[in-house]
C-alpha positions in Angstrom: 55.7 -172.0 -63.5 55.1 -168.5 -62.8 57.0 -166.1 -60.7 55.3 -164.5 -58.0 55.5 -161.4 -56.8 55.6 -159.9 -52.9 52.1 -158.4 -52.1 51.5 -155.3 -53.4 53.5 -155.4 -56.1 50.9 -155.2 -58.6 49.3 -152.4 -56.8 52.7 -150.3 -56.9 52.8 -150.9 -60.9 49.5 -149.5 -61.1 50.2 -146.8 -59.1 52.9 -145.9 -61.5 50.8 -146.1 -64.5 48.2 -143.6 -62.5 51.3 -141.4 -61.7 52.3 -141.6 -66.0 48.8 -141.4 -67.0 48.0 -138.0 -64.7 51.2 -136.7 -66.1 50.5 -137.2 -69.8 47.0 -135.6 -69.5 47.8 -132.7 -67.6 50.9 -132.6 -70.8 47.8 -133.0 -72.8 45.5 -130.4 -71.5 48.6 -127.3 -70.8 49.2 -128.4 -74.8 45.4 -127.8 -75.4 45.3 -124.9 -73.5 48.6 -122.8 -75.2 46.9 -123.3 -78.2 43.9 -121.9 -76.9 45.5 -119.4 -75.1 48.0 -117.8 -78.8 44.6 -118.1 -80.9 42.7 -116.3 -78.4 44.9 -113.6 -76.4 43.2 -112.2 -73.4 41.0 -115.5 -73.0 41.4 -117.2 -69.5 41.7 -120.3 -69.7 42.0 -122.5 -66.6 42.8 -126.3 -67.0 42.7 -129.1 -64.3 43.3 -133.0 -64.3 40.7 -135.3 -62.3 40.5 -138.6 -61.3 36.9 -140.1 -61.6 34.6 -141.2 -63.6 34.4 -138.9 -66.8 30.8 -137.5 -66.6 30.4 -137.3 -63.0 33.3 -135.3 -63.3 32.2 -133.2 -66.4 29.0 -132.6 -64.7 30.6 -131.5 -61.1 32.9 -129.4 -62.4 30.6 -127.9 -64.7 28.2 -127.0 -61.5 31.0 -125.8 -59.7 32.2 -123.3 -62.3 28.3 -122.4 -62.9 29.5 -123.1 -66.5 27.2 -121.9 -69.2 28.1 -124.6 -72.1 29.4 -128.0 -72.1 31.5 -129.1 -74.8 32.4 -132.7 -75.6 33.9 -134.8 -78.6 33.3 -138.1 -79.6 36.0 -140.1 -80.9 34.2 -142.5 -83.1 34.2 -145.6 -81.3 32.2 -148.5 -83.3 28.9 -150.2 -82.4 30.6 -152.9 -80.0 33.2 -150.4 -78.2 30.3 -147.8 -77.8 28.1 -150.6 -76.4 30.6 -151.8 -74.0 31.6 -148.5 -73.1 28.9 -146.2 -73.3 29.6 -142.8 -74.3 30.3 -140.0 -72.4 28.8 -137.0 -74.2 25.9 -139.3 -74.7 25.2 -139.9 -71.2 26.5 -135.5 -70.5 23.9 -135.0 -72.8 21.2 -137.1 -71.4 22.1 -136.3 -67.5 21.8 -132.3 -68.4 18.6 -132.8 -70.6 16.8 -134.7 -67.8 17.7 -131.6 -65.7 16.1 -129.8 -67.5 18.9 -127.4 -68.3 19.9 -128.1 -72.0 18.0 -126.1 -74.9 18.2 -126.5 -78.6 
């Protein structure tokens, strides 16, 4: 027989993994960004941790900072993860094309 919890106990756990999660990627980015920052001295570079889905995200923040490039990775994933999934600089790629706004 399982143990049950009072209501909203599962909702305060994952509210503590958000809370861990946000603070390892803004660890991640500030690590990202030193390194950025001793290679290239004078650069200015901002970084910032959001919650939402990745491309919409890539994609507002882009048109926000009227960026002129987009730069994103991909990690590798295999046939059945990237099926599942869907990849994100696929899909960055194929929003700004439609736009009319990438160029080769």
């Amino acid at each position: 027989m399982m143990a049950t919890e009072p209501m909203g106990a599962l909702r305060e756990y994952d509210a503590g993994l958000d809370r861990e999660a946000f603070k390892q990627a803004e660890a991640a980015a500030n690590y990202a960004a030193d390194i950025v920052r001793r290679k290239n001295i004078g650069s200015g570079v901002m970084t910032a941790v959001i919650d939402g889905s990745f491309k919409r995200v890539i994609l507002k923040e882009a048109d926000n900072f009227a960026a002129d490039l987009i730069v994103v990775g991909a990690s590798g994933h295999g046939f059945v993860e990237q099926f599942l999934l869907g990849s994100v600089s696929q899909e960055v790629a194929k929003i700004v094309y439609h736009s009319g706004d990438l160029f080769f």
